[in-house]
C-alpha positions as CSV (number, residue, x, y, z in Angstrom):
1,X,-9.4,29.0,2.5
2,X,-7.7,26.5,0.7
3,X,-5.7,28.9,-1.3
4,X,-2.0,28.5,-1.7
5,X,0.5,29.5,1.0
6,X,2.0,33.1,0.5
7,X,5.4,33.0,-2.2
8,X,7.6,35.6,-2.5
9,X,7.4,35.5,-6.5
10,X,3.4,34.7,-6.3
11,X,0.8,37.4,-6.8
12,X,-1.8,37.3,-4.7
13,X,-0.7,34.6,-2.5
14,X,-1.2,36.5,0.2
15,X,-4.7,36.1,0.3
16,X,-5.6,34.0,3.4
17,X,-3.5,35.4,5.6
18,X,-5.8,38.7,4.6
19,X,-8.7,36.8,6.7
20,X,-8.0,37.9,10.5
21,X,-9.6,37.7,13.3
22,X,-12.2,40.0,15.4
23,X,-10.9,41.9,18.1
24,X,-10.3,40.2,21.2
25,X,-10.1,36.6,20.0
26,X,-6.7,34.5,18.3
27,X,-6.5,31.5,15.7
28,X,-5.5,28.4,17.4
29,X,-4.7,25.8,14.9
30,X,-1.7,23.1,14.1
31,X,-0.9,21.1,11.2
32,X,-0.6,17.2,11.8
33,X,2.7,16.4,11.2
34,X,3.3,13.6,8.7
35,X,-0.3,12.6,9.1
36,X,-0.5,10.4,6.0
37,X,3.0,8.8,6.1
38,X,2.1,8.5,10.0
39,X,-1.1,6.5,9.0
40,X,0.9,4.2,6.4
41,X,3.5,3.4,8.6
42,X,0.8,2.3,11.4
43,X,-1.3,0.1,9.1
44,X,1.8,-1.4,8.2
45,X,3.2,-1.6,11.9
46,X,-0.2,-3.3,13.1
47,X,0.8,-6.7,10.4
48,X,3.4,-7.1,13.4
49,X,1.8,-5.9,16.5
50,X,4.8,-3.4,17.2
51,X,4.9,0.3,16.7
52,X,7.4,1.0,14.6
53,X,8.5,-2.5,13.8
54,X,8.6,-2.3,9.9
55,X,11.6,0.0,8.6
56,X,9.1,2.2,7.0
57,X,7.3,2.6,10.3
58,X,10.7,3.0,12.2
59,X,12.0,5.6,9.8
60,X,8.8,7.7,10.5
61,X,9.2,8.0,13.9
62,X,12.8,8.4,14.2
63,X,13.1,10.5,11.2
64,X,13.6,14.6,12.1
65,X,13.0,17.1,9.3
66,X,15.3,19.9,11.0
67,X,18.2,17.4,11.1
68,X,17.3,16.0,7.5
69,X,16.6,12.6,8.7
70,X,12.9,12.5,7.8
71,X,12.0,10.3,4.7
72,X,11.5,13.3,2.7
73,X,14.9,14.5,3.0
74,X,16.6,11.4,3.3
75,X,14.4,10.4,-0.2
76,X,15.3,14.1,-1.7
77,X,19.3,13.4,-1.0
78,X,19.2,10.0,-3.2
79,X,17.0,10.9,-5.8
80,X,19.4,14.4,-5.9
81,X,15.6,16.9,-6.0
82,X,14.6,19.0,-3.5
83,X,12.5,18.0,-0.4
84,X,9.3,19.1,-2.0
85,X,9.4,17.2,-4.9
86,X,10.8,14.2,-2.6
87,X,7.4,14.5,-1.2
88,X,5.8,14.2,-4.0
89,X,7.2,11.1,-5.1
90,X,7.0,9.6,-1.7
91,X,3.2,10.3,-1.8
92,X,2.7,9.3,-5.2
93,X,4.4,5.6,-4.3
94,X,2.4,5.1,-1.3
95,X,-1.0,5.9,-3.5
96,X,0.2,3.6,-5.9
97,X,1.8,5.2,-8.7
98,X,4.3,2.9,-10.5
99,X,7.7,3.0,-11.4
100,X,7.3,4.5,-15.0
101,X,5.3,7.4,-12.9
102,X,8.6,7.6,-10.7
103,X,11.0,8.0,-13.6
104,X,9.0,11.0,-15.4
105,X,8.7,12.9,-12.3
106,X,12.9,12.0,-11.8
107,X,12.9,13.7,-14.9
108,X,10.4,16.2,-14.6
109,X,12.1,17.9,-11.3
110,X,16.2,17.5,-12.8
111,X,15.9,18.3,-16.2
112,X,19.7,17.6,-15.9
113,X,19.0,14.0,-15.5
114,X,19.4,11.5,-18.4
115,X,16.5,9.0,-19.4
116,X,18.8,5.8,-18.2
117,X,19.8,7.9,-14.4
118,X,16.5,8.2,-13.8
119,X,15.2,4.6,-15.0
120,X,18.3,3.6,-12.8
121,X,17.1,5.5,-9.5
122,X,13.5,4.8,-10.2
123,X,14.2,0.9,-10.4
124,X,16.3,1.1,-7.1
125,X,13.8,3.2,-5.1
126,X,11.1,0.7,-6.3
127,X,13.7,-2.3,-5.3
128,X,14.5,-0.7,-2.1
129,X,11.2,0.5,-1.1
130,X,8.2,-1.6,-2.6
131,X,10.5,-4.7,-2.7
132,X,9.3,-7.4,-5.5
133,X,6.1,-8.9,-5.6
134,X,5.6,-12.8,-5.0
135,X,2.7,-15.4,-5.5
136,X,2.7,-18.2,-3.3
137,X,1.2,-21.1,-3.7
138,X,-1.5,-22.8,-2.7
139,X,-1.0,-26.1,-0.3
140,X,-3.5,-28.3,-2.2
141,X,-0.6,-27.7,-5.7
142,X,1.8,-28.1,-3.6
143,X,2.5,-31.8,-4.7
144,X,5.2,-32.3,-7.2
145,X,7.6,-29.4,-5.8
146,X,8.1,-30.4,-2.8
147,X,9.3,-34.1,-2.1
148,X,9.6,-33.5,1.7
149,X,7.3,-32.5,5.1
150,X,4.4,-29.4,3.4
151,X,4.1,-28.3,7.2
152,X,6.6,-25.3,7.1
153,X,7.5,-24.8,3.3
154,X,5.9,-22.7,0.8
155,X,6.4,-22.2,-3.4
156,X,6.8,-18.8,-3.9
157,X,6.9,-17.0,-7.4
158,X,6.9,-14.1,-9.9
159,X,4.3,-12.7,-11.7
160,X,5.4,-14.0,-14.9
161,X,5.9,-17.4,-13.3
162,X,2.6,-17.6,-11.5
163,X,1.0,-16.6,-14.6
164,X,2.4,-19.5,-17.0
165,X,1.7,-22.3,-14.7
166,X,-1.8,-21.7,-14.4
167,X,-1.5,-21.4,-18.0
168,X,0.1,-24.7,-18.1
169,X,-2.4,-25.9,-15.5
170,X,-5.5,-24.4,-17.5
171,X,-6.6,-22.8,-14.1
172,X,-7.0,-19.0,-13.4
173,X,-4.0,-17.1,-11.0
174,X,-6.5,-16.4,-7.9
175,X,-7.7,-20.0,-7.8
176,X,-3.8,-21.8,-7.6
177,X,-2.3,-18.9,-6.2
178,X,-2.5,-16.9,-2.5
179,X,-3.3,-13.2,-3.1
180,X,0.1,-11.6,-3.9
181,X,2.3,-10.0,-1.5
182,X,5.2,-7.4,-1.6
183,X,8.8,-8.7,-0.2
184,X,12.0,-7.7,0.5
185,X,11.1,-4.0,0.7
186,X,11.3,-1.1,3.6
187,X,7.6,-0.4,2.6
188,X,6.3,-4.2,2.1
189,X,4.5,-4.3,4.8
190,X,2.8,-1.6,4.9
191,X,2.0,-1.6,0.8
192,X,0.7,-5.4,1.5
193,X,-1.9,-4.0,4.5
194,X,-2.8,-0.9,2.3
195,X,-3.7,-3.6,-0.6
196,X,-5.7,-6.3,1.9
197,X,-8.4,-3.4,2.7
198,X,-8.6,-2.2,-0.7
199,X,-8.8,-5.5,-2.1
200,X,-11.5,-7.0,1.0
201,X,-15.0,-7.5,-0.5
202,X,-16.1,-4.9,1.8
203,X,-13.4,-1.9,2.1
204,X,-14.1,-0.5,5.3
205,X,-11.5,2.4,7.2
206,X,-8.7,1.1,9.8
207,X,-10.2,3.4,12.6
208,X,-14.0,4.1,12.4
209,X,-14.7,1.6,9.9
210,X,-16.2,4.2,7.3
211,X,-17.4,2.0,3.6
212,X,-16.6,2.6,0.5
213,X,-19.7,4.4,-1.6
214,X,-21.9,1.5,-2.7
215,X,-21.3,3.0,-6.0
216,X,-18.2,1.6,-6.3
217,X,-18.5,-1.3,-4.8
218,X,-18.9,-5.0,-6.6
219,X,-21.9,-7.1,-5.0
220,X,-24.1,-9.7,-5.7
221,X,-22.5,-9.3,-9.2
222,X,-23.7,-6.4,-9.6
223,X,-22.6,-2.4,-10.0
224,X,-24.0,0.2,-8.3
225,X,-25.2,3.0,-10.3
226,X,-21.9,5.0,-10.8
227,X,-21.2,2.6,-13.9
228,X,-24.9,3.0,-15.1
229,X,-24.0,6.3,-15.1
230,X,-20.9,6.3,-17.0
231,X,-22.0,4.4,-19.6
232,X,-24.6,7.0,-20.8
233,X,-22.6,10.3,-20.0
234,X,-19.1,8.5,-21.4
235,X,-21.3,7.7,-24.8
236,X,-22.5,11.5,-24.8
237,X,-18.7,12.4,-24.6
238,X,-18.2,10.4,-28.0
239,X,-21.0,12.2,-29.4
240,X,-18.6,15.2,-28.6
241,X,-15.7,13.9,-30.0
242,X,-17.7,12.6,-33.2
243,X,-18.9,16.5,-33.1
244,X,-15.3,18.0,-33.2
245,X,-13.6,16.0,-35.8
246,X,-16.7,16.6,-37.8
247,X,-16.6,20.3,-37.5
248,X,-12.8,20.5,-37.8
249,X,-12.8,19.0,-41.2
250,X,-16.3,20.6,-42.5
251,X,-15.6,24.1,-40.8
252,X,-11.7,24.4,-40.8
253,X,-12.3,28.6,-40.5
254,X,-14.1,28.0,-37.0
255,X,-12.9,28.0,-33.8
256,X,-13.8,25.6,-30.8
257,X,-14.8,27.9,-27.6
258,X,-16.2,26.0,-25.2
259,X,-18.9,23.0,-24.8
260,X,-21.4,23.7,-21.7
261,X,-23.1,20.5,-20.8
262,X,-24.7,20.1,-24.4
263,X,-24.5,23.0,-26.0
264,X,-21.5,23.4,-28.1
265,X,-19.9,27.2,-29.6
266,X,-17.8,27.3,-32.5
267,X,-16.7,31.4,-33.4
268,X,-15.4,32.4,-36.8
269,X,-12.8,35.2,-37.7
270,X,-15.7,36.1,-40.7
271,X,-18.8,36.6,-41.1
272,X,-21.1,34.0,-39.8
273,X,-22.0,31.0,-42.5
274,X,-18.8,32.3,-44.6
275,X,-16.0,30.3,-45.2
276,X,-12.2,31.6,-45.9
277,X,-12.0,32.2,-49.6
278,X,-15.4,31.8,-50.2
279,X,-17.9,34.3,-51.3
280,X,-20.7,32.7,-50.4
281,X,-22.2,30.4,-47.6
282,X,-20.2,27.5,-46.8
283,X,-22.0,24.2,-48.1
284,X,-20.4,22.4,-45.3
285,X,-23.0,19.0,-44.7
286,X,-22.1,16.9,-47.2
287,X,-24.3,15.4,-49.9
288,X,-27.1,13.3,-49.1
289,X,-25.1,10.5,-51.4
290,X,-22.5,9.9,-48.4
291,X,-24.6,9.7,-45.2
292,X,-23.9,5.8,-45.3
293,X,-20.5,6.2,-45.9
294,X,-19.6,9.3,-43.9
295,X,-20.4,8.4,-40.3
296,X,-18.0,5.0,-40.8
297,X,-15.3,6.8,-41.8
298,X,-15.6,9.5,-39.3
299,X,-15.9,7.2,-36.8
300,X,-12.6,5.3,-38.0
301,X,-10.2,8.7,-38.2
302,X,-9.9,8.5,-34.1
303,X,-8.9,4.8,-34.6
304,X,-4.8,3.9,-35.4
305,X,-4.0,2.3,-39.1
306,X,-7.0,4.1,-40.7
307,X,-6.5,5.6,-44.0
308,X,-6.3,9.9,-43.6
309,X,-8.9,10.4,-46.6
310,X,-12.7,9.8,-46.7
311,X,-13.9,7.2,-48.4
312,X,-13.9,6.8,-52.1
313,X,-17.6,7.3,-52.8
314,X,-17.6,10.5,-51.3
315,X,-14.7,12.0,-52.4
316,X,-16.1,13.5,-55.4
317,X,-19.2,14.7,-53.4
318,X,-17.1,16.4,-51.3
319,X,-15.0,18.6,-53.6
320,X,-14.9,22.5,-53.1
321,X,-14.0,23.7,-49.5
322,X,-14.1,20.4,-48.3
323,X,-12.3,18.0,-50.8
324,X,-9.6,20.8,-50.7
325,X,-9.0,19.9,-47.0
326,X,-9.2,16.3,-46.5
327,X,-5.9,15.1,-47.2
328,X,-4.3,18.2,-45.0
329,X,-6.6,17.6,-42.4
330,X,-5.8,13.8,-42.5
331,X,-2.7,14.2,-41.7
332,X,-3.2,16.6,-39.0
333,X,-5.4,14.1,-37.6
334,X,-2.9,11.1,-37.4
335,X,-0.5,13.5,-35.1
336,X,-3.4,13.7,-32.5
337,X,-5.1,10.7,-32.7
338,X,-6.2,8.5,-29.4
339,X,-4.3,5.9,-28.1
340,X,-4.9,2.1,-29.4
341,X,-7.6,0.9,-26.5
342,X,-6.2,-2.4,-25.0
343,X,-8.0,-5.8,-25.1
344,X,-11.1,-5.8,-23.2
345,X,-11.8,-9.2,-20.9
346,X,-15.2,-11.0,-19.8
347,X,-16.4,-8.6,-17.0
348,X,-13.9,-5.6,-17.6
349,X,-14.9,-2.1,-18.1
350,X,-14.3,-2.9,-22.2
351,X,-17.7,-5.4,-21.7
352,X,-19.4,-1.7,-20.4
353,X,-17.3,0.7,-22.8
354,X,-19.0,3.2,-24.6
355,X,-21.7,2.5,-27.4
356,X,-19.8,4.8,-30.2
357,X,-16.1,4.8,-29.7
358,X,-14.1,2.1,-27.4
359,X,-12.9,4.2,-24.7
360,X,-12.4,2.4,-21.5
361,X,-12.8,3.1,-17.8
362,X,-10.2,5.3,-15.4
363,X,-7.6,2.4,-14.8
364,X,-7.7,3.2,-10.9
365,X,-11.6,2.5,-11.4
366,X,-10.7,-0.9,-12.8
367,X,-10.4,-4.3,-11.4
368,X,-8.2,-6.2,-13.6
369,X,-5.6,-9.5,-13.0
370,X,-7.4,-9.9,-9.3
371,X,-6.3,-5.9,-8.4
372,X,-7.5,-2.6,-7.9
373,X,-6.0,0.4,-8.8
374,X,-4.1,3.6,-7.1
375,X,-7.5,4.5,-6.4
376,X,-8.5,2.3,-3.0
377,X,-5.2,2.5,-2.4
378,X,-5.2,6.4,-1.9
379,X,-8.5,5.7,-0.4
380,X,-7.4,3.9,2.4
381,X,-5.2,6.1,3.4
382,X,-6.7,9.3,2.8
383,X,-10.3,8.1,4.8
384,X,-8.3,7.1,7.4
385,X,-7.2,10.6,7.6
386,X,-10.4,11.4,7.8
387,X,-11.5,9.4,10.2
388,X,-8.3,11.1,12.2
389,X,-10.2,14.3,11.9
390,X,-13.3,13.3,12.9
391,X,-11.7,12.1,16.1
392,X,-9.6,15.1,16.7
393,X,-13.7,17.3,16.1
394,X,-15.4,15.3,18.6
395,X,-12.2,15.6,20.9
396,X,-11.9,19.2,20.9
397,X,-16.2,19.3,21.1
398,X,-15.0,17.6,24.4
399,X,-12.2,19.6,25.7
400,X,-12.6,23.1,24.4
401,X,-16.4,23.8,24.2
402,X,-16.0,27.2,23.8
403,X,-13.8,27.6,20.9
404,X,-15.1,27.6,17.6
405,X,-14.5,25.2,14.7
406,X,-13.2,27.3,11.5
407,X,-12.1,25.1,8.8
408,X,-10.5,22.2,8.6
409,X,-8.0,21.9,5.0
410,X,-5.9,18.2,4.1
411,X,-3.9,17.6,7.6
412,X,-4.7,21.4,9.1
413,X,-7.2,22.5,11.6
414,X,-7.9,26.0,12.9
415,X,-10.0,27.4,16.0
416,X,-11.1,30.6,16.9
417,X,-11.0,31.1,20.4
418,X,-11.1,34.3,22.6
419,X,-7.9,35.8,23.5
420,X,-8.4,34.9,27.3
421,X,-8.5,31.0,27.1
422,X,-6.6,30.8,24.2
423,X,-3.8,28.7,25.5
424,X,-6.1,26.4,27.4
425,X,-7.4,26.1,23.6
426,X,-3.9,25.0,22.6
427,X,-2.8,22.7,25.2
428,X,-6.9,21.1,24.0
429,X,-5.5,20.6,20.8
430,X,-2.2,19.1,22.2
431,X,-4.2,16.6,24.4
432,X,-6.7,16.0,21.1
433,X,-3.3,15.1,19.0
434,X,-2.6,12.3,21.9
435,X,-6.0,10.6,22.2
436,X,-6.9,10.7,18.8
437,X,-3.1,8.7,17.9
438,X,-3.9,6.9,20.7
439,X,-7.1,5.9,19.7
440,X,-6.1,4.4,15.8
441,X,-2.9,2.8,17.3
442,X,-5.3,1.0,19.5
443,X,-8.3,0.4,17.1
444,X,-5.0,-1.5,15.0
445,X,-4.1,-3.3,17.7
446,X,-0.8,-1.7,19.1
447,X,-1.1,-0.4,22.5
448,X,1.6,1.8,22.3
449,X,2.6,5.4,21.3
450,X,5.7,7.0,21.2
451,X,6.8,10.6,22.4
452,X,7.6,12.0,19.3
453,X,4.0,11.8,17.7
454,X,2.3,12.1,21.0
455,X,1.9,16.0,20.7
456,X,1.9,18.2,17.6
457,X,5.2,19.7,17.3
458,X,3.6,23.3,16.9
459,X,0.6,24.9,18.1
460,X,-0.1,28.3,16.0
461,X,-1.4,31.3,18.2
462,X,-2.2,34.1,15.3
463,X,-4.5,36.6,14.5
464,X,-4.5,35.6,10.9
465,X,-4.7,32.4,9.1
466,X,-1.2,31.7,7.6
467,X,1.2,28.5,7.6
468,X,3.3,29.8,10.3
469,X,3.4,32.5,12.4
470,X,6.4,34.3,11.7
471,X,5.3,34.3,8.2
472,X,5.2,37.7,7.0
473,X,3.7,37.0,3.7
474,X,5.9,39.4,1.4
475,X,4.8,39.0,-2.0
476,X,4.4,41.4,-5.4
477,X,1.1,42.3,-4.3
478,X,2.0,42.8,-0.9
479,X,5.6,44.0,-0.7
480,X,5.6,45.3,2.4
481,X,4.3,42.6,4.4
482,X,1.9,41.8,7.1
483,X,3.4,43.9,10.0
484,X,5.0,46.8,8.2
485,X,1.6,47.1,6.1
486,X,-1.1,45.9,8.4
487,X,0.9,46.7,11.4
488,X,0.1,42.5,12.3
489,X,2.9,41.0,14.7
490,X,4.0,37.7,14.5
491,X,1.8,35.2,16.2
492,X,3.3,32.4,18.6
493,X,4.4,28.7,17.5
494,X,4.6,26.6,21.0
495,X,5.3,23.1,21.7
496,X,3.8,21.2,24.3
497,X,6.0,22.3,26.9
498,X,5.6,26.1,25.9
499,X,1.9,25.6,26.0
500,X,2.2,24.0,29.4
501,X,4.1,27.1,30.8
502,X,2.0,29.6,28.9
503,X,-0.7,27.6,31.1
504,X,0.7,27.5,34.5
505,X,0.9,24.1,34.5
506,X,3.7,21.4,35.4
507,X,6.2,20.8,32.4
508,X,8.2,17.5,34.2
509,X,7.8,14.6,32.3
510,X,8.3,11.7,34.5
């Protein structure tokens, strides 16, 4: 079900629109339009009390895709991509990604564009967008940069700034500083609410206040057992890693397959125990003489600045198929070598890195310089969308008792309801759409909702699952399409004044 949407060039793509369904009954489903840009934008509306105050939150509801003045299309024009790629890096900012993400993916969709252009658009985006990020200082340090009245003036500076004057001051950031907030930016607001739930001591979700898993969160000084549990499967990966640069210098013939768990498969182009050139077993383990040497050096090839040859003492031990490799395989190894790790601090992931090599924790799993990562910034978004959809379940439970919950995929929901109350399914799911908005603009605290996210802008009535209804899913594997193969018509996309007349019902809007 979550299978891509059918593409012209794309074998197979047509796959879930093969799923129909039984005689006599319809899909009824609808994609919520903009659902996670809609969510931003309201987190960040709800820091004023207005829907639609902040220019983000303005943008999305006054933004229209078919007349390219949605943020996708007015973010694909600037940055000169197309709209899907727009989305992505409209996505990626608002889940934290950072400018340096922004200019590879500048890159990565117009090959066309030089490394300066896109460092150029990337850094007015950011500027435009995210705004710049100020520390402001607390009113007990106030004393000595201000000469007059403390009532209505604050100190405000830059990262770099903030961070030499507690230097200076011998003090940490968080303790002279307020927690730091974005400025000057379309996004600012919203970026600055996204950051105070992900950054609370208890993360909770703006509409049904859902947790965070205890696993990740930080209490009582303590970690829950996620951490416990990295530090012992993280070490067994070194053990791997130890494993592979072992066998790649001992066995050079063999091949790596694959590693199950912990069982590990090497496969050979000879015979088994032969190596290249050899006509005999391979005496691969080395001598019993470098066992106190070996594992050192072994251990220091994955690190940077490392000389590429074993050690001294066991380079005469060593000769025959292996001494005839080391130097090769030495300098193979400084061409794919990890990264230098960076400085670990008192309570960072470094203080729990693993026991053999000193890898660290996923960055967005990391609490460093009083921040989290992308991370709970994608998860406060993306559980509020869940929360959406566990309001929009317990809606429909309500209004359509009758029609059956199918799936549920990202922002898209589908029914399957029988042919004869299948519009009265639709117009459920157009009354869902406006008490569920209803609901999280109120649980905010804006008692408003405008028009143009009131109702879904399409309901699909279809007899198979596809994007849209007129989709006739023409692809290699299906080159004749849905109703000149199948003999499937195309289903009906209706509005909420379609479903209304489809229902008998008054379309006035007063």
């Amino acid at each position: 079900m979550t299978a891509s949407n059918a593409h012209a060039e794309r074998v197979g793509s047509e796959l879930r629109a093969m799923v129909q369904a039984p005689p006599g009954h319809s899909f009824v489903g609808a994609d919520v339009d903009s659902q996670e840009l809609w969510i931003a934008a309201l987190l960040g509306d709800s820091t004023l009390g207005l829907c639609g105050g902040s220019a983000f939150g303005w943008a999305v509801l006054a933004g229209d895709k078919a007349r390219r003045t949605d943020l996708h299309s007015l973010t694909a024009t600037a940055a000169q991509v197309s709209r899907d790629h727009a989305k992505v890096i409209n996505y990626a900012r608002i889940y934290g990604a950072g400018q340096n993400f922004a200019e590879r993916l500048l890159k990565q969709f117009n090959p066309t564009m030089t490394i300066s252009e896109a460092k150029s658009k990337a850094a007015k985006m950011f500027s435009s967008t995210k705004g710049r990020r100020v520390y402001q200082l607390k009113r007990q340090y106030m004393e000595g940069f201000m000469e007059e009245d403390l009532d209505d003036q604050v100190v405000e500076m830059t990262s770099y700034q903030a961070m030499r004057l507690a230097k200076m001051s011998g003090k940490k950031v968080e303790d002279m500083f307020d927690r730091p907030k974005w400025v000057g930016g379309t996004e600012s607001d919203m970026f600055n609410k996204l950051e105070e739930i992900a950054e609370s001591e208890a993360p909770s979700t703006a509409f049904l206040s859902g947790r965070l898993s205890r696993a990740l969160e930080h209490s009582q000084g303590r970690w829950g057992g996620t951490r416990l549990n990295w530090a012992v499967q993280s070490a067994a990966a070194d053990f791997l890693h130890l494993m592979l640069a072992s066998m790649a210098h001992l066995a050079p013939t063999a091949r790596y397959t694959c590693q199950p768990t912990c069982l590990v498969h090497w496969s050979t182009r000879r015979a088994a125990g032969e190596a290249r050139g050899s006509t005999g077993p391979c005496r691969a383990p080395p001598p019993t003489s470098c066992t106190s040497c070996w594992p050192a050096w072994l251990t220091s090839r994955l690190q940077p600045g490392t000389p590429a040859s074993p050690p001294v003492s066991c380079t005469g031990a060593l000769a025959g198929p292996l001494g005839r490799h080391a130097a090769q395989l030495g300098r193979a190894e400084r061409r794919r070598r990890l990264p230098a790790p960076h400085a670990g601090q008192h309570g960072s992931p470094r203080a729990y890195s693993q026991v053999h090599l000193p890898a660290h924790l996923s960055r967005a799993l990391e609490h460093s310089q009083g921040r989290w990562g992308g991370t709970r910034l994608n998860w406060a978004v993306q559980s509020a969308a869940a929360d959406f959809l566990h309001l929009m379940l317990a809606s429909m439970a309500h209004l359509a008792p009758t029609a059956r919950f199918c799936l549920s995929f990202h922002d898209e929901v589908r029914y399957l309801a029988a042919d004869d109350c299948k519009y009265e399914t639709a117009l459920a799911l157009q009354i869902t759409n406006l008490l569920t908005r209803a609901f999280c603009s109120q649980r905010v605290g804006i008692n408003d909702l405008p028009l143009s996210v009131a109702f879904f802008t399409a309901v699909e009535v279809d007899q198979v699952l596809r994007k849209e209804s007129n989709l006739d899913c023409t692809t290699p594997s299906n080159p004749h399409g849905l109703e000149n193969g199948y003999g499937i018509p195309n289903g009906e996309s209706l509005n909420i004044f379609e479903v209304l007349k489809k229902c008998k019902l008054n379309t006035s809007v007063d």
